[in-house]
N, C-alpha and C positions, 0 to 999 in steps of 0.2 A: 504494500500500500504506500501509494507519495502523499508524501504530508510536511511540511516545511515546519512545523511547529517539535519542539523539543518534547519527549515526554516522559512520564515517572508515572507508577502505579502504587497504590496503595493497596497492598491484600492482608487481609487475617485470617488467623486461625482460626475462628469461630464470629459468629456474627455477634455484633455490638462490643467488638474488641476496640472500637473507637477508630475506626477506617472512615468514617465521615467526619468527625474533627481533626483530623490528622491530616486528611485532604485540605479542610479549609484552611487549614493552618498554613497547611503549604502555599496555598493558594496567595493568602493574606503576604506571607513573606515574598513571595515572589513582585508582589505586586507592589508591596514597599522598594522592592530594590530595583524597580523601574522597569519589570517584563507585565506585559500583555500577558494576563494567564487565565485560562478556563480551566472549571470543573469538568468530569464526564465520567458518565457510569451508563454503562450501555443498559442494565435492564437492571431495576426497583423492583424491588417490596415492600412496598408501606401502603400505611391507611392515610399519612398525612402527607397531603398535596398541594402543588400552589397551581393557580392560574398566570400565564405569563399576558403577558399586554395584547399581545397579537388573538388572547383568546383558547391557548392550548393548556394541556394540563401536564404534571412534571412532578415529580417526587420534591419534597420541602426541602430536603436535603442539598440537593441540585441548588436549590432557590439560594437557600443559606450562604454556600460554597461561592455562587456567585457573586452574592453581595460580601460576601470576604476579600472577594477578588475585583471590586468596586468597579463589575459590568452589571449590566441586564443580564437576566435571564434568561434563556432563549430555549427551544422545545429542542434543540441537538443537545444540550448538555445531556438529555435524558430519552434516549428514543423509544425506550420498554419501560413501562410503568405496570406492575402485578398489581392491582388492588384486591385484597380477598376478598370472596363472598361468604365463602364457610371452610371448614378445616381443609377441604380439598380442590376447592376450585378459585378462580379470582378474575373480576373484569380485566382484563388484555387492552391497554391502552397504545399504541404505535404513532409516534410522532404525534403524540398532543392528543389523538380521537382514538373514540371507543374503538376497536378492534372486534371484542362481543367477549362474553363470559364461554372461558372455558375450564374443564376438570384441570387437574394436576398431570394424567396421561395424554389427552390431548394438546395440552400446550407442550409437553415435551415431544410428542412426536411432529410439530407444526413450525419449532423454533429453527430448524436451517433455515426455514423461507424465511427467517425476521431478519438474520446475516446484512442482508443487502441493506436494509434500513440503519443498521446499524454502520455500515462501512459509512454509508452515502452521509449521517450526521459525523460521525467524527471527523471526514474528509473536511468539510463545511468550515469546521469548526479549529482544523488546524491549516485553514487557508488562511485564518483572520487574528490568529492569537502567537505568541512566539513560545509560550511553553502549554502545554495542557497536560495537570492532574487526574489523572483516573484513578474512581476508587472500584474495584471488587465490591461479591458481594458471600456473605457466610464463612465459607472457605475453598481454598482451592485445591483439598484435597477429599471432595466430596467422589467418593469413587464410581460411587456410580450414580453420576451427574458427567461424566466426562466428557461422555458423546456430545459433540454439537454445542459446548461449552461457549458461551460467545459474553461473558459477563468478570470471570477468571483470568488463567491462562491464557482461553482463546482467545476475548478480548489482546491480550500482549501480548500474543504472538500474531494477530491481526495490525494491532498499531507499533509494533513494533518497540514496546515498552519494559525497561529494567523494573526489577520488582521492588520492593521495600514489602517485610513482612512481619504486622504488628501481630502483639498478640497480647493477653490481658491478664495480669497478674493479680488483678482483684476476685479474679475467679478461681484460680489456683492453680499449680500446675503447668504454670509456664512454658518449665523447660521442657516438658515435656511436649505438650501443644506444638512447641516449635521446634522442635527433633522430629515427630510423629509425621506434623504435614510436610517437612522437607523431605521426609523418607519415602512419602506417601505419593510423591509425584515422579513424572518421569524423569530422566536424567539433564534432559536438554531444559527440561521446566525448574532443574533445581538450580544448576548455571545461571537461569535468569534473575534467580534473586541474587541483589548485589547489595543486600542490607535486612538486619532484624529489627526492631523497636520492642522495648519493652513498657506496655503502655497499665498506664492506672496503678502507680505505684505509691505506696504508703510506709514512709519509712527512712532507714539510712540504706543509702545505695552504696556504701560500702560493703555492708553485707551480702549483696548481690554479687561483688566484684569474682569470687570465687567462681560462682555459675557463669559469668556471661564467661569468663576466658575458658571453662570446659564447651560451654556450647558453640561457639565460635573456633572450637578447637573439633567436634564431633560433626559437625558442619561443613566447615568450610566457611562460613558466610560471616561476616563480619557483624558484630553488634553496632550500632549507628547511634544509639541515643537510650536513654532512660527516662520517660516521661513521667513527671509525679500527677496523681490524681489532686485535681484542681479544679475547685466550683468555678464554670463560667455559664455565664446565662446567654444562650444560644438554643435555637428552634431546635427539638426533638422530632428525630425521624420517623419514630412507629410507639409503639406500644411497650417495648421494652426500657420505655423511658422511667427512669426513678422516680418523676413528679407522679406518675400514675399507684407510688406508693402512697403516695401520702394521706394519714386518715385523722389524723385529731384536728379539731377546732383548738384553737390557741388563741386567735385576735378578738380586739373586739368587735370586730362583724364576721359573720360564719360564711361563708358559700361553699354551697357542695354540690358536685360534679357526676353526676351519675354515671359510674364507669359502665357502659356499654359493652360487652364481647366484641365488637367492631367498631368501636368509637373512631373516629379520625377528626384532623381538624382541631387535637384537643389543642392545639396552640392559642385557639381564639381566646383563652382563659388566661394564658401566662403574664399579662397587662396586670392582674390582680397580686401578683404575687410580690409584686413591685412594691405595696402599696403597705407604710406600717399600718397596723393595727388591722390587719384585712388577714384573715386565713382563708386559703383555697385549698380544700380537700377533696379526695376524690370517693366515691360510695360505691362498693358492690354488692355488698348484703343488707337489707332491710333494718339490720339492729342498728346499723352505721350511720343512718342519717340522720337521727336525732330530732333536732328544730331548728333546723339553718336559717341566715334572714336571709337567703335566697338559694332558692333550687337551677342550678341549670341541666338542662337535658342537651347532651352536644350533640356534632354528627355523627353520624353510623353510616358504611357502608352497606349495611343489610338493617331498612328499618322495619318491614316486618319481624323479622325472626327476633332483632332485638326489644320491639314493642310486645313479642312473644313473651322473653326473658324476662319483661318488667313485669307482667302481668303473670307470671309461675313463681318468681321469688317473691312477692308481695309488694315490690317496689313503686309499681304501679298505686296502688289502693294508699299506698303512703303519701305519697306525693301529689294525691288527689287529694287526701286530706288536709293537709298542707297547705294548697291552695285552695282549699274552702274556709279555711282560717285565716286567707287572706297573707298568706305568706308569697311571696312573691314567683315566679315559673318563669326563667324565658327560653323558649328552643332558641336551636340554632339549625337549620338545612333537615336533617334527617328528625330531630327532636321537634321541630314545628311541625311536620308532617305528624309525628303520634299526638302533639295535641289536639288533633281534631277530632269531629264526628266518626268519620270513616275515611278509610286509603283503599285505595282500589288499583284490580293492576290486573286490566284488563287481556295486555300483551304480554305477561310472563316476563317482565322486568325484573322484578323479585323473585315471587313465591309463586303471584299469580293468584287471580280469586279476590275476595272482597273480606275486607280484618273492622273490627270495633277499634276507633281510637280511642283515647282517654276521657273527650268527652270535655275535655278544657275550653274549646274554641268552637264553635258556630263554623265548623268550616270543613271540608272533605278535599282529599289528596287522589289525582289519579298520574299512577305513574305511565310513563310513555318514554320507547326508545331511546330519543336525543336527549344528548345531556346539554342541559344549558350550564356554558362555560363563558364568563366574564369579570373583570374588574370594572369594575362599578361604583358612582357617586353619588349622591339624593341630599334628601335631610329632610327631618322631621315634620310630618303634617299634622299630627295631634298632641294632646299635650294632655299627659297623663299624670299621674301620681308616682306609678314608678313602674318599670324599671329605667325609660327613657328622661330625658330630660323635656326642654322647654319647645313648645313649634319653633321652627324654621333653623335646629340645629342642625348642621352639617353633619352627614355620614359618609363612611368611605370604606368597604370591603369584597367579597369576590364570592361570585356564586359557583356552584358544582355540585349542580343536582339534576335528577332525572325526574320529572314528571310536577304538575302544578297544583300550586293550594286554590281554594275557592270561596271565598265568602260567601255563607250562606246567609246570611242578612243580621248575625244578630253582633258582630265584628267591626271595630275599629279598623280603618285600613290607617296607617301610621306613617310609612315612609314612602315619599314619592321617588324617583329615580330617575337620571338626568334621561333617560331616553323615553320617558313619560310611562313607564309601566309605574304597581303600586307594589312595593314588598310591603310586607309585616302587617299581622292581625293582634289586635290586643281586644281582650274579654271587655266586657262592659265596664265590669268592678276594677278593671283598670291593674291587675296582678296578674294578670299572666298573657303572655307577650311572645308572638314567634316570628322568625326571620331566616331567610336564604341568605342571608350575607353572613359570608364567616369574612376575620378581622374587622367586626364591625368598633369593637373596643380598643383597637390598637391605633385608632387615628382620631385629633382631637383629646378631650375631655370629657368624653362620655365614661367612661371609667370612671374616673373620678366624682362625676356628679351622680353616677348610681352608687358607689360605694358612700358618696358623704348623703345621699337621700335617705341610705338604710341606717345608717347611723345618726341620724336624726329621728326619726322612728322609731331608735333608742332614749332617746333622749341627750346624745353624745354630741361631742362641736367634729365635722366633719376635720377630716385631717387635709393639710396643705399638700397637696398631691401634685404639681407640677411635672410632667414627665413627657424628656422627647424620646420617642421612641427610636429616632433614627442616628440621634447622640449617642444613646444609649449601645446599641446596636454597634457603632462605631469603635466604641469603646471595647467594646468584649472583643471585637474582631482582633484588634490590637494586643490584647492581654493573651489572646490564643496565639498571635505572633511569637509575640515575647518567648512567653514556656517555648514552641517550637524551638526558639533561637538556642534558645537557655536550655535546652533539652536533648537536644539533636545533634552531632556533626554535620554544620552547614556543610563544610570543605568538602566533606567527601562525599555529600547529597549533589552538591553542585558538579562534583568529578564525575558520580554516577548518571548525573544528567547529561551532562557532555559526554560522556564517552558512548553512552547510548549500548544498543545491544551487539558485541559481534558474532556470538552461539548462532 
């Protein structure tokens, strides 16, 4: 493959060994020392996704990495996006559009024909950049995943990419991790690694030193860096995010997150966490949620099966209670959809067949094929109590959903939308409130004026909550620089780049 752009891959030994911070990081450094650099991950798995401007959809990750790398986004960073629908199958997105849902067997035996799509965005994308990051994805000594490998290996040995091979010590086992998968590949693929990282580490790396020179010594392959585990506040890629640990109320205003089996999106919440005196927790079992001043119900990839879930663990009948106490509700995309009357899905979008919603909203959901995919701007037409603020406040976030809500006349319509459609229904009593815009919280002061409304409800003085998000955002990108710098052998990251592959 010709491609003018430099490149480096990032692979681990197991998935969420930190191969997407690791990228970004790189990303971030590169782009301080004056190279043009792009992200790229031929094929995702995740639940959380972003919309790019042109209107396509892209793994968050991608998104993050970009803005690390202080470009736009663009649908080549990410040409295969896996969304799951259930343990075994996942919506198949190619270049930005639905592709259509397929099992686990049939997308493996369907993946050579994606090759081309994939060759044709990386080509694209090292026509326009001087270095491009790629990260992997799980591991690359999944054995039998070999075949038709285009995400790993194949990926580099398609772009013609040196490896770097983290792996994650917070889970244990390190050395071994990274003995097993160098053993575990074929000869010419263990050549291609020209560097180890030992990532998420807690401790004195002195004590280490003993293992990295036997492992670098039972190898071959040099150790590169030792990275300390380091809180930075940066968008989570899926589900195996730490924030979806989280379960006590601590602040003084409660909100809680109804963790879904297929949540996605949950980023739309992370503005809160920002915020003193605010807890955001997350709820999977019914004894968990307590009496929040505010319930959110996020997205879901599958919201029948998950409006299932609520309604078999009792979460459901809570939450309904809840809000007939006048406790506050607001969906978000797949969450707005179970507040209604009924969802229907005529066309086997989901489940198929006709479900009971919750019963919150005067309104019915039918799903349909095309996914409406946009970033999108409006602001407020009514003016409620809570969870929104005052008319005519500005909003700003991105839709990605399949099928439309419907007023059935007893609903507030709420946000109008620069392109004159109407998002968002809120109940009469003014508590409960649903919307297709995810990041509707992350632009603006709307955060802030729900968090200081609930807290006046309390009786409490709202807190000074000032926050840019894209200051912010800055900042962390830079801090993840740093560690790389502080953590890594640039020299020999940089030699490994230059010299490129000659295996």
């Amino acid at each position: 493959m010709q491609h003018r752009a430099k490149v480096i891959m990032i692979q681990g030994t197991t998935s969420n060994a930190g191969k997407s911070f690791l990228t970004a990081g790189l990303c971030r450094v590169f782009k301080q020392d004056g190279y043009r650099t792009a992200p790229f991950k031929s094929q995702n798995m995740a639940l959380n996704s972003y919309i790019t401007k042109d209107g396509l959809e892209i793994g968050r990750a991608q998104a993050m990495q970009a803005e690390a790398a202080g470009i736009e986004p663009t649908v080549e960073m990410n040409p295969i996006l896996l969304k799951p629908t259930s343990q075994s199958g996942s919506q198949v997105i190619v270049n930005g559009e639905v592709l259509g849902n397929m099992n686990a067997m049939d997308y493996y035996a369907n993946k050579k024909k994606l090759i081309p799509h994939v060759e044709q965005a990386f080509h694209k994308l090292s026509e326009k950049f001087d270095i491009i990051v790629i990260e992997g994805a799980g591991s690359p000594a999944e054995i039998n995943l070999k075949d038709n490998d285009i995400v790993n290996m194949g990926m580099a040995k398609l772009a013609g990419a040196p490896v770097l091979l983290a792996g994650d010590i917070d889970r244990g086992g390190v050395f071994a991790s990274l003995y097993g998968t160098v053993k575990l590949l074929e000869e010419e693929e263990q050549r291609r690694i020209k560097g180890m990282i030992i990532n998420k580490f807690r401790g004195d790396a002195e004590i280490l030193k003993p293992g990295l020179g036997m492992i670098e010594e039972r190898t071959g392959i040099p150790v590169v860096g030792v990275v300390p585990m380091t809180p930075l506040d940066l968008d989570d890629e899926d589900s195996l995010s730490e924030r979806l640990n989280r379960r006590g109320a601590e602040g003084l205003v409660d909100l809680a997150v109804i963790h879904f089996p297929h949540i996605s999106n949950f980023t739309d919440f992370n503005v809160f966490e920002r915020m003193e005196g605010v807890s955001l927790r997350y709820v999977k079992h019914v004894g968990e949620l307590g009496k929040p001043d505010l319930i959110f119900l996020p997205g879901t990839k599958n919201t029948m099966v998950d409006l299932r879930w609520m309604r078999e663990s009792g979460l459901e009948t809570a939450v309904v209670r809840q809000a007939e106490m006048r406790t506050p509700v607001v969906g978000i995309c797949g969450g707005y959809q179970m507040l209604g009357e009924q969802l229907e899905d005529p066309e086997d979008v989901e489940q198929g067949g006709t479900m009971r919603g919750m019963g919150l909203l005067n309104a019915r959901t039918v799903f349909a094929p095309a996914k409406t995919r946009t970033q999108i701007s409006g602001c407020v037409i009514r003016e409620e109590d809570v969870p929104l603020s005052t008319t005519g406040k500005d909003v700003q976030g991105y839709e990605i959903h399949m099928g439309t809500t419907f007023n059935l006349g007893r609903c507030q319509e709420t946000i109008r939308l620069e392109d004159g459609r109407n998002d968002g229904l809120c109940n009469a009593a003014g508590n409960v409130f649903g919307t297709y815009l995810h990041g509707i919280f992350d632009y603006g002061d709307l955060a802030a004026l729900t968090a200081g409304r609930l807290m006046q409800r309390k009786g409490l003085e709202p807190g000074n909550w000032h926050f840019d998000l894209e200051a912010h955002k800055q900042q962390e990108y830079d801090k993840l620089a740093d560690l790389v710098r502080s953590s890594l052998d640039m020299d020999k990251i940089y030699e490994i780049l230059e010299a490129g592959i000659t295996c």
